[in-house]
N, C-alpha and C positions, 0 to 999 in steps of 0.2 A: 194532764193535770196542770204542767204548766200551761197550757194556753186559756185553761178555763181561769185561772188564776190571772194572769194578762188581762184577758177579757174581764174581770172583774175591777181590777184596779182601773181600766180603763172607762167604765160604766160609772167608777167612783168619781172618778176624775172631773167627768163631764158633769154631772149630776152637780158637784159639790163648783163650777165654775158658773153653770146655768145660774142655780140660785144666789151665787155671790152677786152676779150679774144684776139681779133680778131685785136683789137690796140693794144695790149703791143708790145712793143719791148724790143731786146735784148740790154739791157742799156750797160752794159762792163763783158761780160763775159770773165774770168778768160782767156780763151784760147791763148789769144793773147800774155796775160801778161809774160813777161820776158823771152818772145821771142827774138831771134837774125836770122838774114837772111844775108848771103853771096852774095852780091849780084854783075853785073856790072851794074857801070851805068854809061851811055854817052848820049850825044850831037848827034842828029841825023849829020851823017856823019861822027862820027869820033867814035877814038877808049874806050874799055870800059875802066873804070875808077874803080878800085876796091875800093868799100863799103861793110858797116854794117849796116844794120838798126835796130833796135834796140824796142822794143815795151816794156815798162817800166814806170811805177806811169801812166797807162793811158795814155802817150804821146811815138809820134815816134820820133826818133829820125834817122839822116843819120850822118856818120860822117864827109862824103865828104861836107855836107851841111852846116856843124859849121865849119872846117876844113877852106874850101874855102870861103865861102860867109858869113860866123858870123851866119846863122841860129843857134837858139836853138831849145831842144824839142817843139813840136807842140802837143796839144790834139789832139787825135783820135776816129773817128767814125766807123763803124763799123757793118752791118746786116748777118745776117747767111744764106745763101739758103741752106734748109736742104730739098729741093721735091727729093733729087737723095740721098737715107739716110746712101750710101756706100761709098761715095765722095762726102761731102757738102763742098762747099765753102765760104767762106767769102770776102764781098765786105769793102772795108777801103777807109777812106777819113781822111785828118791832115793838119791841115793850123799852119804856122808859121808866125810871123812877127818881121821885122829889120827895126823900121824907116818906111818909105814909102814904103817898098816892101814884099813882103810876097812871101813864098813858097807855094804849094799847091800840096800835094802826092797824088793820088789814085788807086786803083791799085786792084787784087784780090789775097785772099791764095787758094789754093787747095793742099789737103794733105800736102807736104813739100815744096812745089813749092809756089814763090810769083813775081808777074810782075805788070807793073804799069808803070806811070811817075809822076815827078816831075817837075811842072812850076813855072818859077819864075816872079812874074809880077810886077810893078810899076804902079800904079793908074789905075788900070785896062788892063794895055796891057802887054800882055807875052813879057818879053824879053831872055829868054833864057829857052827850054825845054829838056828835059831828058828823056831817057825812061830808064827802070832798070829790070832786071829778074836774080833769085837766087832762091836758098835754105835754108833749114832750118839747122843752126851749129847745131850739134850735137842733132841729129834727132832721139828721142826712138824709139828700134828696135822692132819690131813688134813680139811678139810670136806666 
């Protein structure tokens, strides 16, 4: 009896480690942090617009986006797909807000490479979208 009971807590154990496992997410890993990205970014149809974006205290920042429209830094979210463990990429999402309108980035990094858009909306309706691709300022050169 005891052993089946053993073996029961133990079957618990594992079970209930596997799935913890299995939820963690990657909360803010370092990677991102105090990153800069070259980027253009325009207005479908028209021409690029040179920015920075900026990944810094956990919030992104565009400069084109405080520049022009008063956006500040916006926190940033953030999951790793690491199934391809030669080229993992990361998936980003950052919401800012001015008043009644909020910006809203998302976008993917892969190695030095980063693309995405930027929507700006007012009470729920996009009024003006962006799309943006760049690289990474000064990029550690690989040995």
């Amino acid at each position: 009896m005891k052993k089946i009971i053993g073996l029961i807590t133990i079957c618990l154990l594992i079970a209930s480690t596997s799935v913890t496992l299995a939820q963690k997410k990657v909360k803010q890993p370092k990677y991102l942090e105090n990153k800069i990205f070259i980027i253009g970014m325009n207005e479908t149809g028209k021409k690029d617009i040179p920015d920075e974006l900026t990944f810094r205290s956990f919030k992104l920042k565009s400069n084109f986006m405080t520049t022009k429209f008063g956006f500040q830094p916006g926190a940033y979210t953030f999951e790793v797909d690491s199934s391809d463990a030669e080229n993992p990429y990361f998936s980003f999402e950052a919401t800012s807000t001015l008043g009644k309108e909020e910006v809203k980035y998302t976008g993917t990094i892969t190695a030095d490479e980063i693309e995405g858009t930027a929507s700006i909306s007012k009470g729920g309706k996009i009024k003006k979208e962006f799309n943006f691709a760049g690289t990474l300022k000064n990029p550690k050169k690989k040995k």
